[in-house]
C-alpha positions in Angstrom: 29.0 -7.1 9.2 25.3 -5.4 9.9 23.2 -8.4 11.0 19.3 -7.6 9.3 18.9 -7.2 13.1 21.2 -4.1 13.5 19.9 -3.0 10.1 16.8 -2.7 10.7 16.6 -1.7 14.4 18.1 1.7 12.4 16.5 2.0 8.8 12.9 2.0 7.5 11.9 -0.8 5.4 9.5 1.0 2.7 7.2 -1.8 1.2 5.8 -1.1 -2.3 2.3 -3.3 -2.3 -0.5 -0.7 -3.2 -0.8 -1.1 -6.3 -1.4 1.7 -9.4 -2.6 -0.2 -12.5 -5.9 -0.1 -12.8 -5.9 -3.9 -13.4 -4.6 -4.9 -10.2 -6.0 -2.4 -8.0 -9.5 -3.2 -8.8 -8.8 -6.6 -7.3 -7.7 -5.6 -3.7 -8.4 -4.5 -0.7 -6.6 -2.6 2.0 -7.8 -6.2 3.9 -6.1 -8.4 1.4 -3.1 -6.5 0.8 -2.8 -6.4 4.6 -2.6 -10.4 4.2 -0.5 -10.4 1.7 1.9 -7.9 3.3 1.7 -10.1 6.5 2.6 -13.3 5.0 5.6 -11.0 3.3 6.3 -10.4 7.0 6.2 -14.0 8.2 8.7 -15.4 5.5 11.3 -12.6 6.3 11.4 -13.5 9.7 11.7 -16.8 9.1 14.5 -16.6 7.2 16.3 -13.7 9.0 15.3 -14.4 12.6 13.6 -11.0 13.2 10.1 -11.3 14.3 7.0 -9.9 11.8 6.4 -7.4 14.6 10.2 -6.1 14.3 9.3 -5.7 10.5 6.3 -4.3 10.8 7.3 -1.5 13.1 10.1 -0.4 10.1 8.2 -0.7 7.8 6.8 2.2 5.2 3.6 1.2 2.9 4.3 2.9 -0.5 2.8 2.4 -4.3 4.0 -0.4 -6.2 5.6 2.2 -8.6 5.1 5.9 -8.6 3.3 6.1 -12.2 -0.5 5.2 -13.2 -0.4 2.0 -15.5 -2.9 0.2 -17.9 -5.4 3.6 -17.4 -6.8 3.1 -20.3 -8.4 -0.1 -19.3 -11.4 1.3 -17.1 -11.8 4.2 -19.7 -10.3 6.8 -21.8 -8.3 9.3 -20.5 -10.6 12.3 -21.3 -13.7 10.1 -19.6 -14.6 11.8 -16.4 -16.7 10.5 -13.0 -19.0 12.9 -11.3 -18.2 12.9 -7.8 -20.0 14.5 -4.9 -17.3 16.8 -3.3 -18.1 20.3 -1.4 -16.7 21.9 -4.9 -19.4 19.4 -6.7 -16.3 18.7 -9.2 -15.7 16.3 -11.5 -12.7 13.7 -11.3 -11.4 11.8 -14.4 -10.6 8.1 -14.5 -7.2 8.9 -13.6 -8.0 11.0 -10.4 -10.1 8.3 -9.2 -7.2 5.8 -9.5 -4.9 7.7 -7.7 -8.0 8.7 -5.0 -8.0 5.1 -4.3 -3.9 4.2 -4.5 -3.7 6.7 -1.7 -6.7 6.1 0.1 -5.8 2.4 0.6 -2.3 4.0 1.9 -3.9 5.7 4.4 -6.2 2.4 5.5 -3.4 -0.1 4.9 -1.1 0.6 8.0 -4.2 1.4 10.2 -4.9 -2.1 9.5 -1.0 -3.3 10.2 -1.0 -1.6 13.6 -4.0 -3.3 14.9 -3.0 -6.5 13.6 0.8 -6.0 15.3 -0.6 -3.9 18.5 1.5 -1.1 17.2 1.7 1.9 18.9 2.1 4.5 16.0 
């Protein structure tokens, strides 16, 4: 029998909390979903006797799902957002969703590893 303790010292945990409706997204922050993702954390280890630490170090941040939902909430799909970029180019309303998905996956662990004192 593989105690959560042998599992995880040898697996990657990946933990899908950014999220990519439009909806829900324009509710959080990296900070909150850090929180949120914490207190994830905290109950696991209560209940499996690793520590939040032990998680966090395993642990992957991914998209809640890999498709764009509910788009058509903040506009219409042909509506476009001029952004300053060296190209000067335009992004829609979908580009801009997925800009922000990924840039809270890049800021998300940053946050994690300072919070744990992780080394990676």
């Amino acid at each position: 029998m593989i105690t959560p303790r042998g599992w995880l010292n040898r697996k990657l945990l990946s933990w899908g909390i950014v999220p990519t409706d439009s909806e829900s997204l324009s509710k959080e922050t990296p900070e909150r979903l850090a929180s949120l993702l914490s207190s994830y954390w905290e109950v696991v280890a209560v209940n499996t006797g690793l520590s939040a630490k032990a998680i966090a170090e395993q642990a992957l941040i991914a998209p809640a799902r890999c498709c764009l939902k509910n788009i058509g909430q903040i506009g219409a799909n042909d509506d476009t957002v001029a952004r300053e970029t060296r190209r000067s180019s335009k992004l829609t309303v979908e580009e801009r969703l997925v800009e922000t998905a990924f840039a809270y996956l890049r800021t998300l662990p940053e946050i994690l590893k300072h919070k744990f004192n992780l080394r990676h």
